[in-house]
C-alpha positions as CSV (number, residue, x, y, z in Angstrom):
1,X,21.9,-20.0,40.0
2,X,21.2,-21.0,36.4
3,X,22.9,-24.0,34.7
4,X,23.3,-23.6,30.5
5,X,23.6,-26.7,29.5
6,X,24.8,-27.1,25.7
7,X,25.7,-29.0,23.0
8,X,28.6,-27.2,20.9
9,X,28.7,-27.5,17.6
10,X,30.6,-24.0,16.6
11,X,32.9,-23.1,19.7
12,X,32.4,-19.4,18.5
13,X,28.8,-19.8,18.8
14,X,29.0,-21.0,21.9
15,X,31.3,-18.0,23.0
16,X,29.2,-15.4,21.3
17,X,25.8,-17.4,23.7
18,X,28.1,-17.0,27.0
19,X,28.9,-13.6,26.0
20,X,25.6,-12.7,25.7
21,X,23.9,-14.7,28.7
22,X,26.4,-12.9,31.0
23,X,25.8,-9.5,29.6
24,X,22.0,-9.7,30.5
25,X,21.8,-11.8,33.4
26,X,21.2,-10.2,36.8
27,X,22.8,-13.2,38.9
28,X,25.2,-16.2,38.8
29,X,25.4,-18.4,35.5
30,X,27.0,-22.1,35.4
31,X,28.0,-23.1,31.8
32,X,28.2,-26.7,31.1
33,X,28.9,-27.8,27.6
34,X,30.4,-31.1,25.5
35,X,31.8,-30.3,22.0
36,X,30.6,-32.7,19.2
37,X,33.3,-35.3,19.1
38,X,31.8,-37.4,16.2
39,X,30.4,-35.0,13.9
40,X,27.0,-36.2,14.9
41,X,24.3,-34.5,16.9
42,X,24.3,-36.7,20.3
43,X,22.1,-34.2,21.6
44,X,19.9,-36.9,23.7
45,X,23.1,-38.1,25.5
46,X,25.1,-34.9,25.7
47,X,22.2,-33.3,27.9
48,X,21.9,-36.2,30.3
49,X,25.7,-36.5,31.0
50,X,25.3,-32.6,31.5
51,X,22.6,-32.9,33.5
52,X,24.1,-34.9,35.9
53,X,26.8,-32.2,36.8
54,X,24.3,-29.5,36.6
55,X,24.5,-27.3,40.4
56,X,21.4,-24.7,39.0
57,X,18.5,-24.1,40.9
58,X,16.8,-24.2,37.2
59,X,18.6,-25.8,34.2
60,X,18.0,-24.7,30.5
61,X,18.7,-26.4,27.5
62,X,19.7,-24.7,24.9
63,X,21.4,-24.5,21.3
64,X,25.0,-22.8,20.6
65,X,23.2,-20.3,17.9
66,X,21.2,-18.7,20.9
67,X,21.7,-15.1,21.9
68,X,20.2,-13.8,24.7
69,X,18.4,-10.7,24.3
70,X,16.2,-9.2,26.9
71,X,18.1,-8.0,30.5
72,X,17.5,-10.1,33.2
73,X,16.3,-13.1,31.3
74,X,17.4,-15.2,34.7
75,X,14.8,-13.6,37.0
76,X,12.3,-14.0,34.3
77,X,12.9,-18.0,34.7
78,X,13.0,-17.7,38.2
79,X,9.9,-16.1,38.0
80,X,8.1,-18.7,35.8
81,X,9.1,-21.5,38.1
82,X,8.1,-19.5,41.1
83,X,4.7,-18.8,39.9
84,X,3.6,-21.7,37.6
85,X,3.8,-25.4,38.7
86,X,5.1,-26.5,35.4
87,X,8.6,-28.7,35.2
88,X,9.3,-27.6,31.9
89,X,8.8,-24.2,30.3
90,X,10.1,-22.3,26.7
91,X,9.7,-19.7,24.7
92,X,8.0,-21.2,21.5
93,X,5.8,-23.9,21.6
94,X,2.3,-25.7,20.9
95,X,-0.9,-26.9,22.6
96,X,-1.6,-29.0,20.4
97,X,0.7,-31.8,18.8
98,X,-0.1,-34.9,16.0
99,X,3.3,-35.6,14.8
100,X,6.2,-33.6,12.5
101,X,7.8,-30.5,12.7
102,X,6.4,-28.7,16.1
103,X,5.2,-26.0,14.1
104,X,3.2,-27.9,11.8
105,X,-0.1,-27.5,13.9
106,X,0.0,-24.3,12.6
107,X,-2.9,-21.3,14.2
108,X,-4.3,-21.0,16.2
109,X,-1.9,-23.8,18.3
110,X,1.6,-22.1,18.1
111,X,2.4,-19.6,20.9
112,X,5.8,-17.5,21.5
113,X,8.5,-15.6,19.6
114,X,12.2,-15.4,19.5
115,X,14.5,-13.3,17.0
116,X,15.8,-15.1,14.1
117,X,17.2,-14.5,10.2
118,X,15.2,-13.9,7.1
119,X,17.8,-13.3,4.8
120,X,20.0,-11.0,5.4
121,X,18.0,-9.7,8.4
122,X,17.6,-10.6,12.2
123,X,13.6,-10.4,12.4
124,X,11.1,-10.6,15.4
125,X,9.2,-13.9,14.7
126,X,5.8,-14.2,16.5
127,X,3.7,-17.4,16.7
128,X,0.6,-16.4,18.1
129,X,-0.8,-14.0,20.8
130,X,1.3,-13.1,24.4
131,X,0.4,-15.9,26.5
132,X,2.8,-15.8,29.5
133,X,2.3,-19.3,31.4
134,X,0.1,-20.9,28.8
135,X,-0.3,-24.4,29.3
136,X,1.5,-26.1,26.0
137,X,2.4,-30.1,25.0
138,X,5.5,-29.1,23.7
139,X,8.5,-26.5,23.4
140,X,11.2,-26.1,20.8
141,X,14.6,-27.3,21.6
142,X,16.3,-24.2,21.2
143,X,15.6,-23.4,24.3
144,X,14.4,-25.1,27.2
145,X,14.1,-24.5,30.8
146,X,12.9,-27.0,33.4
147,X,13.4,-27.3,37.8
148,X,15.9,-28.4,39.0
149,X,14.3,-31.0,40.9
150,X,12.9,-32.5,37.8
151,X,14.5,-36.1,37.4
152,X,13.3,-37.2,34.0
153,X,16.1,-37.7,31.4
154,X,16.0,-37.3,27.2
155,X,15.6,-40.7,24.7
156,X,18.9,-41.3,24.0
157,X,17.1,-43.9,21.2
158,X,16.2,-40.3,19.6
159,X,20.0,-39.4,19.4
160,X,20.3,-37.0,16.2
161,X,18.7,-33.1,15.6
162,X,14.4,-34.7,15.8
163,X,12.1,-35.2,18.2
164,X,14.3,-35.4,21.2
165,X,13.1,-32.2,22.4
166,X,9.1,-32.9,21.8
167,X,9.5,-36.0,23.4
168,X,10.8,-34.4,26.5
169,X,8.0,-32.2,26.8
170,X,5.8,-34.7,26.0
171,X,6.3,-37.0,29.4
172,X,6.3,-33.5,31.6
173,X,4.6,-30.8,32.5
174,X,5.0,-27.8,30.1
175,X,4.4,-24.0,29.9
176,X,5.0,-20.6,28.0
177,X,7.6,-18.2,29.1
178,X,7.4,-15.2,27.9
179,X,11.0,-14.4,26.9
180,X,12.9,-13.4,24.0
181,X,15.6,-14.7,22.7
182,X,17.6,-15.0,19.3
183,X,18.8,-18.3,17.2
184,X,20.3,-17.9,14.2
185,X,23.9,-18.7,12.3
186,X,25.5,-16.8,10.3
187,X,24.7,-16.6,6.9
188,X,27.5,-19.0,5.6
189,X,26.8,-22.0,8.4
190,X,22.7,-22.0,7.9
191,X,21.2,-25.0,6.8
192,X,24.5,-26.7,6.7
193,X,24.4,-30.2,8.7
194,X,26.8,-33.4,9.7
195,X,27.3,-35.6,6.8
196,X,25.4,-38.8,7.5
197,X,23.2,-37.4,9.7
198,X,20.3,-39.4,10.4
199,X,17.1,-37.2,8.8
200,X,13.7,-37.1,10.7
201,X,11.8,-40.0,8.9
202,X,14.5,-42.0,10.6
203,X,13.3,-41.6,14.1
204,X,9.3,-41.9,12.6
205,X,8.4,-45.1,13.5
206,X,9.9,-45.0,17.0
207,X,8.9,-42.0,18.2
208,X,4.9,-42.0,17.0
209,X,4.9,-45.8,18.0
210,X,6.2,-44.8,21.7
211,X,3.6,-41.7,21.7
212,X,0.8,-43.1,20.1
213,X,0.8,-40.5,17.4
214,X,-0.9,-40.7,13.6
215,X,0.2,-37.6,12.0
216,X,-2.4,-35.1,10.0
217,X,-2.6,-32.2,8.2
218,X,-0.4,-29.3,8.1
219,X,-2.2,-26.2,9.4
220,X,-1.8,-22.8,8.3
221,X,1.7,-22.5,9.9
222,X,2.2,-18.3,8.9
223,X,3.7,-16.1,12.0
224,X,4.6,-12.8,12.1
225,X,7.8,-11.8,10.9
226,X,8.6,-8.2,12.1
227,X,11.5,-5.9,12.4
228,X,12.8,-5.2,15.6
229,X,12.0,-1.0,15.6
230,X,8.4,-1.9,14.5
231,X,8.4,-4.9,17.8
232,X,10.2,-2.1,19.7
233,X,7.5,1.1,19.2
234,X,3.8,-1.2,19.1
235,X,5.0,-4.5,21.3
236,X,3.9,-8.2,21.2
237,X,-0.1,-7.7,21.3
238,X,-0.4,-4.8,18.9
239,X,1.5,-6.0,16.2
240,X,-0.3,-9.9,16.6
241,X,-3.6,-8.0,16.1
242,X,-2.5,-6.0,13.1
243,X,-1.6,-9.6,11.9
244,X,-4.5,-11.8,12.8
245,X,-6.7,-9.0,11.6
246,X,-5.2,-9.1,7.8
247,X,-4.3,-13.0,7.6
248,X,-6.1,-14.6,10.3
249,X,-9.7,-13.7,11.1
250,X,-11.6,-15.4,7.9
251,X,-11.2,-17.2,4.8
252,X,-13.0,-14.2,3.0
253,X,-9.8,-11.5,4.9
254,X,-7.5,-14.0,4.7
255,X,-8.3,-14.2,0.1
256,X,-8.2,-10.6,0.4
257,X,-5.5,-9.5,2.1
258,X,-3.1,-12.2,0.1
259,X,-3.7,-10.7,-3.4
260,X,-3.0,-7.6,-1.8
């Protein structure tokens, strides 16, 4: 069995990611959830009162704005656990992390894709190449899956939207599944947040004192934005090669295929 643990935020959301998990799973779901009481992002403490109750032979974390996608996304989990030794996997993530946004690191340290909005559009968003079981420092939160077995709790000291999920992955073990999923509001909720809500730089100093971390440079943090047909008729690997081979390959391709 699978436990989906979640932090609500939009009960129809939540509805529409239980709708969709049980649509495409092949065996038994528990759903555990706590609705936002305070209009604050508790995320931290919600998942570790959850995570008590949890009965799942593998427990995923994950947002109310996922949808799951791809048919038997459970076995796939079970699957990953079964043949990896990691505690902690997800489905976009880097191997390499200084400090900020987990993206940041940019190529060639970002790995995964999921489905998400550009506009008025639900796009295929790839981060790098297919890399099924890659070892990583550290997923997103939208989405993460661990053992069940795996005892380690989140920061509650990180208790708002940042750096409770890197700092998670950064005390465990951590891989790549390859899995897709979707995460995105609708067009009306995006980029709308809690009033009050404490931002990243608030949570700076503890986190990066507590990891030891001196953030750099932003890299070149481009992906891949396809549509779904086009991810549909050439897959993962051809379309990443298309991509690396305009933007990616040189400085002297990369000029070039920009002005064009």
């Amino acid at each position: 069995m699978i436990s989906l643990l979640t932090r609500i935020q939009y009960k129809d959301l939540y509805e529409r990611m239980q709708q969709s998990a049980l649509r495409t799973c092949l065996g038994e779901v528990e759903f555990l959830s706590e609705q936002d009481t305070e209009g604050q992002p508790r995320v931290a403490l919600t998942y570790n009162r959850l995570l008590d109750q949890a009965k799942g032979d593998i427990i995923v974390f994950c947002h109310d704005d996922v949808v799951f996608v791809e048919d038997g996304w459970d076995a796939r989990l079970t699957e990953f656990f079964s043949t990896y030794t990691y505690d902690i996997g997800g489905v976009v993530g880097v191997d390499k992390y200084n400090g900020g946004l987990l993206v940041k690191e940019g190529h060639p340290h970002c790995f995964g894709k999921f489905i998400n909005r550009k506009g008025n559009e639900l796009k295929v968003n790839l981060y790098g190449p297919r890399a099924e079981g890659k070892k990583l420092k550290a997923v997103d939160g939208m989405f993460i899956a661990i053992r069940k077995g795996y005892k380690e709790k989140f920061d509650e000291k990180l208790d708002g939207l940042f750096f409770y999920d890197i700092d998670y992955c950064l005390r465990g073990s951590v891989g790549l599944i390859d899995l897709m999923i979707a995460h995105y509001k609708p067009a009306d909720r995006y980029g709308i947040y809690p009033a009050n809500m404490a931002t990243i730089e608030a949570y700076e100093p503890y986190f990066y004192a507590k990891h030891g971390l001196t953030p750099g440079k932003t890299g070149d943090t481009r992906s891949l934005s396809a549509s779904q047909q086009d991810y549909a008729d050439l897959g993962h690997d051809k379309l990443w090669k298309m991509f690396e081979d305009k933007y990616l390959r040189n400085d002297n391709v990369k000029h070039e295929a920009l002005q064009s």
